[in-house]
Structures are given as structure tokens and as C-alpha cells.
KETISE-666275 format. One record per residue (C-alpha): residue number from 1; residue in three letters; x negated, y negated, z negated. Coordinates in nm, 3 decimals. Each point is the difference from the previous one (the first is absolute). Example, Ala and Ser with C-alpha at 12.3 -4.5 7.8 and 13.67 -1.06 7.14 Angstrom:
// KETISE-666275
(pt 1, "ALA", (-1.230, 0.450, -0.780)) (pt 2, "SER", (-0.137, -0.344, 0.066)) 
This chain:
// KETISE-666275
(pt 1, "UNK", (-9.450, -16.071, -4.389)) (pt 2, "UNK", (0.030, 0.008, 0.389)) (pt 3, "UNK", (-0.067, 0.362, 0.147)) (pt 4, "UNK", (-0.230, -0.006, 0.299)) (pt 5, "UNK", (0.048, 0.056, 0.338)) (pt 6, "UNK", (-0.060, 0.354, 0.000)) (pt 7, "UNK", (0.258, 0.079, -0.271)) (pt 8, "UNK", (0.272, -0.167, 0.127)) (pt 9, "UNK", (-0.054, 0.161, 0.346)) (pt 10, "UNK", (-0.039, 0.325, -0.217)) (pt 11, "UNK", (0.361, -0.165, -0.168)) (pt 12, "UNK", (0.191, -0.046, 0.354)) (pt 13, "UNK", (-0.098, 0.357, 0.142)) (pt 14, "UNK", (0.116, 0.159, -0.326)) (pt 15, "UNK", (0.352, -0.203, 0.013)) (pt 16, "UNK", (-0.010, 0.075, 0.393)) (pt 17, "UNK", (-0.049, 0.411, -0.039)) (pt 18, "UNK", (0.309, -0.096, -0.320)) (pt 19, "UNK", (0.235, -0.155, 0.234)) (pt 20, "UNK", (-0.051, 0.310, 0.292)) (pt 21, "UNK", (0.068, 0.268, -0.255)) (pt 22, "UNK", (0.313, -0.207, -0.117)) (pt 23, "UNK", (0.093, -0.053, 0.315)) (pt 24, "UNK", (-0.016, 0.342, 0.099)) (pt 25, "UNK", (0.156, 0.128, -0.292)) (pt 26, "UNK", (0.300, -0.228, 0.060)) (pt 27, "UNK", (0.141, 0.235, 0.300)) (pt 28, "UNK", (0.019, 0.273, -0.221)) (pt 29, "UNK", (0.201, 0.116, -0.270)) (pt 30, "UNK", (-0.074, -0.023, -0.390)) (pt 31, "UNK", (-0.009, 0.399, -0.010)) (pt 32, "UNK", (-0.197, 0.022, 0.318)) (pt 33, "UNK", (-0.289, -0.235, -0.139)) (pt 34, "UNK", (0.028, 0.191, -0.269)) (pt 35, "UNK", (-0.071, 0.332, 0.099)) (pt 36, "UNK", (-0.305, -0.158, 0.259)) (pt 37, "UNK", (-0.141, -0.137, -0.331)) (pt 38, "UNK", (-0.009, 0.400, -0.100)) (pt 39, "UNK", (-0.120, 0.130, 0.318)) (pt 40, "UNK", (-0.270, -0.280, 0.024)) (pt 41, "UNK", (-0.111, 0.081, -0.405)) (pt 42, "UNK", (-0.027, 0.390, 0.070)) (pt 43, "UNK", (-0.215, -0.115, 0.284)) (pt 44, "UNK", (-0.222, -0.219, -0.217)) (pt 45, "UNK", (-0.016, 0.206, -0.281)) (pt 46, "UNK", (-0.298, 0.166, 0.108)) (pt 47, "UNK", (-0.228, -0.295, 0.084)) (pt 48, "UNK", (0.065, -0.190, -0.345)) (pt 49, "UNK", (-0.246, 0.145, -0.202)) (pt 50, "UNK", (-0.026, -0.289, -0.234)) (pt 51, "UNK", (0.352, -0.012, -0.061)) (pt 52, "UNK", (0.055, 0.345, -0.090)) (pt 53, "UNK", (-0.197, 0.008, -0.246)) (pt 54, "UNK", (0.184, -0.349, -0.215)) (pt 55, "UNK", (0.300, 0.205, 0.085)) (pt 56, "UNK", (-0.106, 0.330, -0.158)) (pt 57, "UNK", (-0.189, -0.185, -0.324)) (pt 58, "UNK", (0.345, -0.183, -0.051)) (pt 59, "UNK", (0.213, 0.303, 0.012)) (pt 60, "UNK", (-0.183, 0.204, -0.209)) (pt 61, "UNK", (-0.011, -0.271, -0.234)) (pt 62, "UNK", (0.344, -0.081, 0.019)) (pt 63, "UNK", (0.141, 0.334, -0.019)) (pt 64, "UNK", (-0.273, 0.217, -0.169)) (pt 65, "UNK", (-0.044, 0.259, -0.110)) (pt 66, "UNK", (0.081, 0.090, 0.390)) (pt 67, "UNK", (-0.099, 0.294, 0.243)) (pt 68, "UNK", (-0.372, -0.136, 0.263)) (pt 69, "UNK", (0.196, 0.146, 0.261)) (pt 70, "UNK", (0.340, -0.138, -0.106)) (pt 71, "UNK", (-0.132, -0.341, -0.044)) (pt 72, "UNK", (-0.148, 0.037, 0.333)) (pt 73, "UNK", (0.303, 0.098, 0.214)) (pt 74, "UNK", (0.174, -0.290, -0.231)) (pt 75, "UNK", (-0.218, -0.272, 0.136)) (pt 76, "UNK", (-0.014, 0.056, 0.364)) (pt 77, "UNK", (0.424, 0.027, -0.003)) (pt 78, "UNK", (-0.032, -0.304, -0.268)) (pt 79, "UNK", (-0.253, -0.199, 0.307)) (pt 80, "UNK", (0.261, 0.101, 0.260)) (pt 81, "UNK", (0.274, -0.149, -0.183)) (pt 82, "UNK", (-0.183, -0.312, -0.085)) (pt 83, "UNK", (-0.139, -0.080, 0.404)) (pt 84, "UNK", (0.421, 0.087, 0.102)) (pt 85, "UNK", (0.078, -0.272, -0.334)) (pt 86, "UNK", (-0.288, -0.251, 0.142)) (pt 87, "UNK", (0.122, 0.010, 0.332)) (pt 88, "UNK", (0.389, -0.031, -0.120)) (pt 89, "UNK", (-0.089, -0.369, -0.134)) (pt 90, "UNK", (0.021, -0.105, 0.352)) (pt 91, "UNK", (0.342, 0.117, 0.023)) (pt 92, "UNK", (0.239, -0.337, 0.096)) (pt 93, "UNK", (0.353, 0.074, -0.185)) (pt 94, "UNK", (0.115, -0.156, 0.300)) (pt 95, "UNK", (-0.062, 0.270, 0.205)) (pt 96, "UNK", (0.217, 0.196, -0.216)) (pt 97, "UNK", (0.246, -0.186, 0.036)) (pt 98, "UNK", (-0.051, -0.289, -0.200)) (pt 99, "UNK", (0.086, 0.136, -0.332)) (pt 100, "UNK", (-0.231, 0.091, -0.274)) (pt 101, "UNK", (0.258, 0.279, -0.072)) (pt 102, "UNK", (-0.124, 0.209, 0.278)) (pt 103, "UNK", (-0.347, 0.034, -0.167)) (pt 104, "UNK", (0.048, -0.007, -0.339)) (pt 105, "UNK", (0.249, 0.126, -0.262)) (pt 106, "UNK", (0.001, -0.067, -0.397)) (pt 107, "UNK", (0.129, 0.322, -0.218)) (pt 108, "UNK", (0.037, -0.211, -0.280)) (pt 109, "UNK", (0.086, -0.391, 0.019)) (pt 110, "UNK", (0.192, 0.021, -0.331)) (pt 111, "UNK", (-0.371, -0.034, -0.214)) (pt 112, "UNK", (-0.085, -0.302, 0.223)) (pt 113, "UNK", (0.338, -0.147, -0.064)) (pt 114, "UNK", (-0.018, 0.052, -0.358)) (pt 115, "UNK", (-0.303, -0.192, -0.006)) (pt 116, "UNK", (0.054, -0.264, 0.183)) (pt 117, "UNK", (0.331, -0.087, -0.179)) (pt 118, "UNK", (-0.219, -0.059, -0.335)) (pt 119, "UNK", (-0.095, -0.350, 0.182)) (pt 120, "UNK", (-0.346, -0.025, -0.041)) (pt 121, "UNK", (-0.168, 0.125, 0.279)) (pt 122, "UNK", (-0.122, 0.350, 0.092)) (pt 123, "UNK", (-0.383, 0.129, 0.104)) (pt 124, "UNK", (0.055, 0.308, 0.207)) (pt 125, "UNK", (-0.308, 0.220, 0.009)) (pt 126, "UNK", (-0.102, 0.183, 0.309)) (pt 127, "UNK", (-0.278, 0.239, 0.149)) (pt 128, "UNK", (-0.165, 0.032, 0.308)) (pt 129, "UNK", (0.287, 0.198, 0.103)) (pt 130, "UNK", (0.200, 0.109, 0.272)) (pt 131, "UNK", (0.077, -0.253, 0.261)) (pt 132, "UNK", (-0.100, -0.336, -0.271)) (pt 133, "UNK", (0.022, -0.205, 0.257)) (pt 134, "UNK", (0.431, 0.032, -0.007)) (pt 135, "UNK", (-0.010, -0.133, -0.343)) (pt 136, "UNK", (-0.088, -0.331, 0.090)) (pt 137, "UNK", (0.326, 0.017, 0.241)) (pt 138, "UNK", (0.258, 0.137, -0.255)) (pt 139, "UNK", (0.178, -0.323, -0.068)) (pt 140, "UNK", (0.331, 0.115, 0.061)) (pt 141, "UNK", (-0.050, 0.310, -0.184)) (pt 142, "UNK", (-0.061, -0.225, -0.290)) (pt 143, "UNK", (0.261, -0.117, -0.238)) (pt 144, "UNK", (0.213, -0.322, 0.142)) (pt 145, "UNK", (-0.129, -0.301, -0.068)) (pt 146, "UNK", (-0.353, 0.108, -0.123)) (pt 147, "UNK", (-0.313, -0.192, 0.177)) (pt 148, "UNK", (-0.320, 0.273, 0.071)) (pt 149, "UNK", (-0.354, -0.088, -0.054)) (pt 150, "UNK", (-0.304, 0.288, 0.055)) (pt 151, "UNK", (-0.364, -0.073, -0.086)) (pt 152, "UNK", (-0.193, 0.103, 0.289)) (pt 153, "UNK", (-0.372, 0.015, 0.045)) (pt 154, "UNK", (-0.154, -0.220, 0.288)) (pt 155, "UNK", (-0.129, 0.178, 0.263)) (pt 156, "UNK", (-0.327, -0.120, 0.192)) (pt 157, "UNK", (0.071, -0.045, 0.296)) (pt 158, "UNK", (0.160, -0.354, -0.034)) (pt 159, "UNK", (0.198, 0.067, 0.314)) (pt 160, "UNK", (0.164, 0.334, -0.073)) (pt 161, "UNK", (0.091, -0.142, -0.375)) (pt 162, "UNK", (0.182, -0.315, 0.150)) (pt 163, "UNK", (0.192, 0.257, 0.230)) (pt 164, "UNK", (0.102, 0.259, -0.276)) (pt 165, "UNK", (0.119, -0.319, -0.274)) (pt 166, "UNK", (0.161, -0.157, 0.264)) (pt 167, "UNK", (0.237, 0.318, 0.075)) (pt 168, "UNK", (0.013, 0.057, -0.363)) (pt 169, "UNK", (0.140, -0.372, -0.050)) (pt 170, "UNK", (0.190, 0.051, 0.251)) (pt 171, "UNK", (0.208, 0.263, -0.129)) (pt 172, "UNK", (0.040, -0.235, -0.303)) (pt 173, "UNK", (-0.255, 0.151, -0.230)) (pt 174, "UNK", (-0.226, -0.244, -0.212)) (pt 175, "UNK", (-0.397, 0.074, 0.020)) (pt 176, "UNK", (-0.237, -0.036, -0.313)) (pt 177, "UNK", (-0.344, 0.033, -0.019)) (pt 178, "UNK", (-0.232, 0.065, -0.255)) (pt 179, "UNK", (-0.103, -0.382, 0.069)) (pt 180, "UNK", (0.405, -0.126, -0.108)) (pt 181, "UNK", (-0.030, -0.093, -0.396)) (pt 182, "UNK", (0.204, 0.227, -0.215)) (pt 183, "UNK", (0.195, -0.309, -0.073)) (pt 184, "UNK", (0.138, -0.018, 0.322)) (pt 185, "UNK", (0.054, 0.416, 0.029)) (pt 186, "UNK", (0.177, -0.006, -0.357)) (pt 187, "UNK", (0.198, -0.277, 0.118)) (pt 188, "UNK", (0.118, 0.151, 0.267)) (pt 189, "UNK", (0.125, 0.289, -0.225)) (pt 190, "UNK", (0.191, -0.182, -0.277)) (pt 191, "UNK", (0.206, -0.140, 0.251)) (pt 192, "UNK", (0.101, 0.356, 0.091)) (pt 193, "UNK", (-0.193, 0.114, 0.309)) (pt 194, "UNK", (-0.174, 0.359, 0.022)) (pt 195, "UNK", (-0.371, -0.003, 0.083)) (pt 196, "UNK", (-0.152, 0.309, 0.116)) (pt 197, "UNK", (-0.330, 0.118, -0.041)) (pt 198, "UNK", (-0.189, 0.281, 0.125)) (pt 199, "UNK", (-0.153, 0.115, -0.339)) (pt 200, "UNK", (-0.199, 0.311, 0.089)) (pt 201, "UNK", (-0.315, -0.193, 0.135)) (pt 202, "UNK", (-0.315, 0.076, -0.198)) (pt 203, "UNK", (-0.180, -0.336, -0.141)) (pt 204, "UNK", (-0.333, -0.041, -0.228)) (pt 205, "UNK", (-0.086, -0.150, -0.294)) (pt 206, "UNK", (0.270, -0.230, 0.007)) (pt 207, "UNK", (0.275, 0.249, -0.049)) (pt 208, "UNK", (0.124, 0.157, -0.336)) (pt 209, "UNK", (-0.102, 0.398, -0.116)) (pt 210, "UNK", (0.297, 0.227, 0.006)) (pt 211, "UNK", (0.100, 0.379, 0.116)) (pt 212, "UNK", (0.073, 0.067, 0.377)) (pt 213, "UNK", (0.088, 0.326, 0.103)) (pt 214, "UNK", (-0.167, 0.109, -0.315)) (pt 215, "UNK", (-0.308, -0.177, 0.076)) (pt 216, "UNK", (-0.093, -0.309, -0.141)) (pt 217, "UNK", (-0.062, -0.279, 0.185)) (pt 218, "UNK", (0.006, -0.392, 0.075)) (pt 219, "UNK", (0.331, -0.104, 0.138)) (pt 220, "UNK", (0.126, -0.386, 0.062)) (pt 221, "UNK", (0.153, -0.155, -0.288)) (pt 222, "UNK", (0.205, -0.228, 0.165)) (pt 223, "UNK", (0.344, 0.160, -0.003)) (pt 224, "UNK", (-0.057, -0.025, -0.396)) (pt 225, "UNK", (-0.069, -0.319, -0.005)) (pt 226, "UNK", (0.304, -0.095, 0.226)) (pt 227, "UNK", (0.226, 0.147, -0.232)) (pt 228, "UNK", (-0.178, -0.211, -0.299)) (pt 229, "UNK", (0.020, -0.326, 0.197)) (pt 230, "UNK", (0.358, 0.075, 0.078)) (pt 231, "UNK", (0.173, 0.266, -0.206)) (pt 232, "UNK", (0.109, 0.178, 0.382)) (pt 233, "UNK", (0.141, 0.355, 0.014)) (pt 234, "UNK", (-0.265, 0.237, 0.192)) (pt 235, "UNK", (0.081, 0.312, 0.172)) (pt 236, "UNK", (-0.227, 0.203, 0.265)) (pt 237, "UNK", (0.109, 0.138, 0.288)) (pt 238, "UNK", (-0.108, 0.302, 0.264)) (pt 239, "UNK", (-0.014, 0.017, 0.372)) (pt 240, "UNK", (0.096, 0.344, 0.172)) (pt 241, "UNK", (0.013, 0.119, 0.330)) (pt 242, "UNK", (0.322, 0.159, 0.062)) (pt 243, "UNK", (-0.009, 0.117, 0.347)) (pt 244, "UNK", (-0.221, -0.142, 0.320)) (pt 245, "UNK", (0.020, -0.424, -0.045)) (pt 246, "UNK", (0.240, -0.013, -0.264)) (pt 247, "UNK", (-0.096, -0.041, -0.394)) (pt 248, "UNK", (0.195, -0.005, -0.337)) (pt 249, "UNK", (-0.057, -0.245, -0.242)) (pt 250, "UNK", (0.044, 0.096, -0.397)) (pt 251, "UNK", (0.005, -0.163, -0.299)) (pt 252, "UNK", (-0.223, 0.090, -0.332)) (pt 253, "UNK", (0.086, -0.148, -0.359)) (pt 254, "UNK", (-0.334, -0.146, -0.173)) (pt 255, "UNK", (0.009, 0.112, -0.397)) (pt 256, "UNK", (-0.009, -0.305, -0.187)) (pt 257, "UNK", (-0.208, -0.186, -0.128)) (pt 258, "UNK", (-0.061, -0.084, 0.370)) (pt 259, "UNK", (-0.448, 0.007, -0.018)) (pt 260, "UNK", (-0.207, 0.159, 0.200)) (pt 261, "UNK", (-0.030, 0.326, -0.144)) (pt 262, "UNK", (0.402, 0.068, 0.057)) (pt 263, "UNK", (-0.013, -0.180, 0.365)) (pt 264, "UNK", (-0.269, 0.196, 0.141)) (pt 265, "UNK", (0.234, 0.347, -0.197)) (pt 266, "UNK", (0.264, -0.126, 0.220)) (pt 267, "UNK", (-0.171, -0.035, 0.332)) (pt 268, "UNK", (-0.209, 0.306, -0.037)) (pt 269, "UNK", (0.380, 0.185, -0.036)) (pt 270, "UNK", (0.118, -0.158, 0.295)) (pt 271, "UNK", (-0.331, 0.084, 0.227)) (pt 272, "UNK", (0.074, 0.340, -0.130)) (pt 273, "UNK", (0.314, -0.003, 0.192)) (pt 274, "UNK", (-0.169, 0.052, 0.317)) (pt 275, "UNK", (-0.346, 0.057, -0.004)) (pt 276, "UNK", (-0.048, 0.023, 0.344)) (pt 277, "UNK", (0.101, -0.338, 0.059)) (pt 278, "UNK", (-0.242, -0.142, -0.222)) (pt 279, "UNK", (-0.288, -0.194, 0.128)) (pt 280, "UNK", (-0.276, 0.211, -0.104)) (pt 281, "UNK", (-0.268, -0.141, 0.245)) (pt 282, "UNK", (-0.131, -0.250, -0.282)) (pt 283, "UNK", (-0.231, 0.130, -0.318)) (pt 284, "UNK", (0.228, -0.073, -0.222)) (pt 285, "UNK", (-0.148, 0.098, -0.304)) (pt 286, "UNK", (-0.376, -0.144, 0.088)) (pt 287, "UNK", (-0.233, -0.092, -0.269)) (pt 288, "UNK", (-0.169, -0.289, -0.047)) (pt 289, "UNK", (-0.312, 0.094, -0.128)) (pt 290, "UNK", (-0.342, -0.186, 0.056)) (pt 291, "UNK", (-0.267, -0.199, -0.179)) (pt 292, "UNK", (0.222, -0.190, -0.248)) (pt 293, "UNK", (0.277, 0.212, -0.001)) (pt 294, "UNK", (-0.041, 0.295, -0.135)) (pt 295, "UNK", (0.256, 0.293, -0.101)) (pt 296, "UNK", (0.109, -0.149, -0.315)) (pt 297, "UNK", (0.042, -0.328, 0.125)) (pt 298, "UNK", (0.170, 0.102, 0.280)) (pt 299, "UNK", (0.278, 0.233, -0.212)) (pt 300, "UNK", (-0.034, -0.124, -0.389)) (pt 301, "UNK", (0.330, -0.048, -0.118)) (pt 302, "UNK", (0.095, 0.050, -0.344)) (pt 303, "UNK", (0.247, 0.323, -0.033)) (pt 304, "UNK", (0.035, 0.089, 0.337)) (pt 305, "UNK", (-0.129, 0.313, 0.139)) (pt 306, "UNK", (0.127, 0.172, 0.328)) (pt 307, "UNK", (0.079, 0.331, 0.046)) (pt 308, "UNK", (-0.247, 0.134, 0.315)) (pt 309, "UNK", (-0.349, -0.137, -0.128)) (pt 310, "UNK", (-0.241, -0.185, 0.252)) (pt 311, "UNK", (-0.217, 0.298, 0.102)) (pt 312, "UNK", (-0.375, -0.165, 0.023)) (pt 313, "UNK", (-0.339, 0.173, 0.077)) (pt 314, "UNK", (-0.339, -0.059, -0.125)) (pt 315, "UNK", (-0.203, 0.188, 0.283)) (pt 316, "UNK", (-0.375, 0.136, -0.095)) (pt 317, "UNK", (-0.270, 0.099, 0.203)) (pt 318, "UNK", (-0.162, 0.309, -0.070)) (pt 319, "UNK", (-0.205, 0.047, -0.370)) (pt 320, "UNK", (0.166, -0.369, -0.069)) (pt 321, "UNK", (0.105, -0.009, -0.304)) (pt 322, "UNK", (0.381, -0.098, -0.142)) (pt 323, "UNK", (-0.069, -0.391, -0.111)) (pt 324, "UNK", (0.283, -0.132, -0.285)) (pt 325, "UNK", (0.203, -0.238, 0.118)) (pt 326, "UNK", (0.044, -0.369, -0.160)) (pt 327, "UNK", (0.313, -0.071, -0.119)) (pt 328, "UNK", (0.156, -0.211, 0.263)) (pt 329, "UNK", (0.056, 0.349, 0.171)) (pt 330, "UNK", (0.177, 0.162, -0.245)) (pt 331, "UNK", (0.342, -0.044, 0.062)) (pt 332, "UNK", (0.335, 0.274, -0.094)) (pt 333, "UNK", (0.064, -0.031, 0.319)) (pt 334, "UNK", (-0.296, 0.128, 0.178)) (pt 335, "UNK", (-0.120, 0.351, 0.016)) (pt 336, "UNK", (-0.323, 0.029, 0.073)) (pt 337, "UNK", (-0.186, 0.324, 0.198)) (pt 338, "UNK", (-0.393, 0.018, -0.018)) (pt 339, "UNK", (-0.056, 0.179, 0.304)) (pt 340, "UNK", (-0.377, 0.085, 0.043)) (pt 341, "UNK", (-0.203, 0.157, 0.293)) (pt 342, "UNK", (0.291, 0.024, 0.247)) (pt 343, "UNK", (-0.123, -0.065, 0.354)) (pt 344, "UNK", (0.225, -0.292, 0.155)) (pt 345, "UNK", (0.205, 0.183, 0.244)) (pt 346, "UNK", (0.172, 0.160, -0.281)) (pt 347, "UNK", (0.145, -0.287, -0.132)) (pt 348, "UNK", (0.338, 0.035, 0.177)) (pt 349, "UNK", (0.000, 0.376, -0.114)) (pt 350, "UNK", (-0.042, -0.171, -0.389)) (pt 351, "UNK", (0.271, -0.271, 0.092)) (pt 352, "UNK", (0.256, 0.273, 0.118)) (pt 353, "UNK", (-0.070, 0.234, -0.307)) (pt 354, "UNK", (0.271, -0.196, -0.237)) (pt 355, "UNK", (0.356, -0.155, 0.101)) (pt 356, "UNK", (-0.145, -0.329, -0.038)) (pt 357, "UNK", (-0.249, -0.202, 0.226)) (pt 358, "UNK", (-0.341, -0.107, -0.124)) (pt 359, "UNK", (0.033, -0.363, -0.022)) (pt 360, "UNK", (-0.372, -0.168, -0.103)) (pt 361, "UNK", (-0.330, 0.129, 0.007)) (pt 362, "UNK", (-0.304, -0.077, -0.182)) (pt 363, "UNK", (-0.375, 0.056, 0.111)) (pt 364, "UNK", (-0.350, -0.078, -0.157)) (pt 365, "UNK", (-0.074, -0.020, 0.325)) (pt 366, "UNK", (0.191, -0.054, 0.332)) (pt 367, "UNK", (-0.081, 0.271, 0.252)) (pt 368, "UNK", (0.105, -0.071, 0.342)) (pt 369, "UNK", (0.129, 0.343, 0.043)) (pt 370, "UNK", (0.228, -0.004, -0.262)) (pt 371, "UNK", (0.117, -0.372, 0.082)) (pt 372, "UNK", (0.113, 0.113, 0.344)) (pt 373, "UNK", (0.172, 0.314, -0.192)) (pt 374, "UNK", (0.179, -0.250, -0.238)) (pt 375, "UNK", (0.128, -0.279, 0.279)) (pt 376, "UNK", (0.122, 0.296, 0.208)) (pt 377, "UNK", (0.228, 0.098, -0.310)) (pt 378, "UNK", (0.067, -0.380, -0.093)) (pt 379, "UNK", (-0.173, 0.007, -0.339)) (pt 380, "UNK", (-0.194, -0.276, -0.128)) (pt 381, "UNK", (-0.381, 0.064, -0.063)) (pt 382, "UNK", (-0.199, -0.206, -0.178)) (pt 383, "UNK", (-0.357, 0.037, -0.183)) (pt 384, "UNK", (0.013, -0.013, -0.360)) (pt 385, "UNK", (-0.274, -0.221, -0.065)) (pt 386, "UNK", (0.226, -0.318, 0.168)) (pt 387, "UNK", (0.202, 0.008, -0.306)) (pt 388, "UNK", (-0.240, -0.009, -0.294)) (pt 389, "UNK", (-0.175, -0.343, 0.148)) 
């Protein structure tokens, strides 16, 4: 499909404003853009309303049962970190003397080693973490002799995507998309290369039910079916900041067998590392809920339960009496609160009353009151009624 005139002008001033901040960036050191990024995110903070709250619903997910307030002072040092990460992805290793060295260390290259002398391939599992951006540049960090491949996802802007897999290439790294047959990618691995892949991206009803963080969730199964097309070793790994534009890289064993359920163990442990370096600024744990999806589709797996329950709310108007719910809403996993005669602006008082976030809401009857209540917290709404037709 050809994009328009508009969005390719749209494309060239968003490359344009790219290459200025690069540019600029490139008369400065790695700890100096760092520490801007920090001084420009404390700065920001304030004004990102939206993003606050994804931050604070993830955090008290992820690490509930956890203090309001300490969740709160968590996510505005865990957004300051992430704009000083963001804006460290511009960082040339040239500038710093031309050596990957000076930005990254790895405590631990034994595990990757280990791996990679089996001789049939390794998937290395990564977060939004850190500085990411260096791991597509760690060639020489890597064992000798070993070819890199990373599945990235396109970006859209055309322009800006040619520019980022054409410095990515060019540092010898192989790109796959989600287009490239698993053929190819598997391929690729039984002749011994290591393929990363950033694995803590939330998808929908194409990914496979397992625990995250204690919360159950859909999460991609294609590391799993890597290792089942090629019998590869698998290992996950964490990205820390270690002082102002520099970042250590360590390496997490995956329990076999090597499925989802022990991947996503092994990348939630290495998140865990350093919180703060965690991109936080996407809902991770979002549910899919609507028409034809409904709770139980959305979670039913046999035998699997999570340990911090999906907190969901039935909310009544006044004398409105408690209807029974059909039986695609009854789920282990979900908790549900009937909450009756509560005016609207109370709802964040009812969200903050338990460690975890409300996460879906049910009505007989949307009320635009309560709607604007619900997007302001970043909880789904929707009327009751949709789902029985």
C-alpha cells in the first residue's frame, strides 16, 4: 500500500527532528546524555498523565502486594530512568571510542558460552530493558565465530525503520520479522547463530496462557516453538544501568523443558534485576475483553491459575439489584466486587483500597460519568448487555 502525501511528509519531519537529536547527542558523552535523559524525565513527569497511570497499574501488578505511595514514588524514578534509557539508544559507540566495551559489560559470558558450544543455536530472551538498543551491537561480546540475528518489530514510519535496520545490519546483526517463515528463523539457528528476541511484549489471542509476575496472561509462543523446530539452548538475559551511560548485561538459565511457562519464569527474574530499568510505559498485562471474548475465553486454560487474581467490578446503580452472571464470566482467576450506589468520583478511592488495580468493569448501563472515571484510571468499561447478544 503506498502512504499518501501527508504521511510521508509526516515520515520525513519525524526522521528530520531523529537525525537533530542524534546529531546533537553525538557531541556529548554517553554519561552526559544520560543524565539529560533524567533531567528531561523529572521535567516531564508531571505533564504525562496518561503514562503514569500504565506505569503505576503495572507496578502494582508486578510487585503487589505493594505500598500506593511506594508504587508511586517507584514509577516516576522508574519514568525517569526509562526517558535517560530512550534517549541513550541514540548513543553512537563511536563516540566512545569505538568500542562496545565502553558501554556495556557482561558479568557472566560463561552461560552464553556454555550454550553456544552445544551447536545448535541459542534464543536469548530480553525485556524492554535498559539501553536494548546495545544488544543489537554486542557482536564482539558474543562468542567467536557465532552469527547474531534479533527479531525486531517494524516501525511505521518506513523511513526511520530503513535507518535503524540499516545500522543494525551494519553492525553485523541479522533482522527478522514476524513476516520471515519460521523455516528460515530455525534455519538460521541450527546452523549455530543466536537470535534474540524481546519477549516481554504483550500480544492477544494469538499468544499462549501462562503466569507473569504472578499474573496470568497471554505471552508469544514463539521462543517455544523455536526450540521445537530446532532443539536450541534458550537463556534470558537482563539489562542494568550501572552508572550514567553505561549498562551490564547478565545471563539467566531457562528451567527445562524450555515452554513458555519456564521462559517467561526466566525473564520475569531477570526484569527483577533492575526494575527501574524496565519499560513500564506499556499495559502490559491488558485484557482483551469485548463482545466475543469474554473472561473465560480470554484466560481458560486447563490447570493454570495465577497467584494475584484479575480484580473485576460489576458496578450498580442505586436500588439495582445484583444480576447472576453467565458462565463465560466465571473464571478462578477473576475476583469479582459488586459495588452498588457509589457515586463515580469514588472509583479511584475503590481502585486504591486493595494492592491490586481494578482491571475490567461491567455496567447494565454505561454512565458517562463513570466512563470518564474509568478511562482516567485505564480500566475497560463496557455494558453488560453487549455480551449476552
Amino acid at each position: 500500500m503506498v502512504a499518501g502525501f501527508g504521511k510521508r511528509l509526516s515520515w520525513r519531519v519525524e526522521a528530520f527532528g531523529h537525525s537533530f537529536v542524534a546529531f546533537l547527542i553525538s557531541f556529548l558523552s554517553a554519561g552526559d546524555v544520560f543524565l539529560f535523559g533524567e533531567a528531561l524525565g523529572k521535567l516531564i513527569w508531571p505533564l504525562m498523565k496518561a503514562r503514569r497511570v500504565i506505569i503505576l497499574r503495572n507496578l502494582r501488578i508486578a510487585y503487589a502486594p505493594l505500598d500506593f505511595e511506594e508504587a508511586e514514588k517507584m514509577a516516576r524514578a522508574s519514568f525517569i530512568r526509562t526517558v535517560a534509557n530512550l534517549l541513550s539508544t541514540s548513543i553512537s559507540v563511536k563516540s566512545e571510542g569505538g568500542k562496545i566495551e565502553d558501554l556495556l559489560v557482561v558479568e557472566n559470558p560463561e552461560l552464553l558460552e556454555e550454550a553456544f558450544a552445544q551447536g545448535r543455536g541459542v534464543v536469548l530472551l530480553a525485556a524492554h530493558m535498559g539501553n536494548w538498543e546495545l544488544l543489537a551491537r554486542m557482536n564482539r561480546l558474543f562468542p567467536k565465530g557465532s552469527k547474531i540475528g534479533a527479531f525486531y518489530r517494524p516501525l511505521n514510519n518506513l523511513i526511520l525503520n530503513d535507518r535503524v535496520l540499516n545500522l543494525r545490519e551494519t553492525n553485523g546483526t541479522h533482522s527478522f520479522s514476524k513476516r520471515d517463515s519460521l523455516h528460515q528463523v530455525g534455519g538460521f539457528l541450527r546452523d549455530n547463530g543466536i537470535i534474540g528476541i524481546l519477549a516481554d511484549q504483550r500480544v492477544g489471542m494469538q499468544g499462549e496462557v501462562v503466569s507473569f509476575f504472578g499474573r496470568l496472561t497471554r505471552v508469544s509462543p514463539l521462543p517455544s516453538l523455536l526450540v521445537r523446530r530446532s532443539k536450541c539452548e534458550v537463556l534470558a538475559l537482563s539489562l542494568r544501568t550501572i552508572a550514567p551511560g553505561k549498562w551490564s548485561v547478565r545471563y539467566h538459565k531457562v528451567e527445562k523443558p524450555y515452554d513458555s511457562a519456564n521462559c517467561m519464569q526466566a525473564l520475569e527474574a531477570a526484569m527483577k534485576v533492575s526494575p527501574l530499568d524496565v519499560f513500564w510505559l506499556q499495559e502490559r498485562w491488558k485484557l482483551y475483553v469485548k463482545r466475543r471474548i469474554t473472561p473465560l475465553k480470554w484466560l481458560i486454560k486447563d490447570g493454570i491459575t495465577g497467584k494475584k487474581a484479575h480484580r473485576a467490578v460489576f458496578w450498580l446503580g442505586i436500588n439495582e439489584p445484583k444480576p447472576t452472571l453467565e458462565d463465560e464470566f466465571i473464571h478462578a482467576d477473576f475476583e469479582w466486587e459488586f459495588i452498588a450506589g457509589r457515586h463515580p468520583q469514588e472509583l479511584e478511592e475503590i481502585d486504591r483500597s486493595k494492592p491490586l488495580p481494578i482491571d475490567f468493569i461491567l455496567v447494565t448501563k454505561i454512565d458517562k460519568e463513570l466512563k470518564k472515571a474509568a478511562d482516567h484510571l485505564a480500566i475497560p468499561i463496557m455494558s453488560y448487555s453487549n455480551f449476552l447478544k
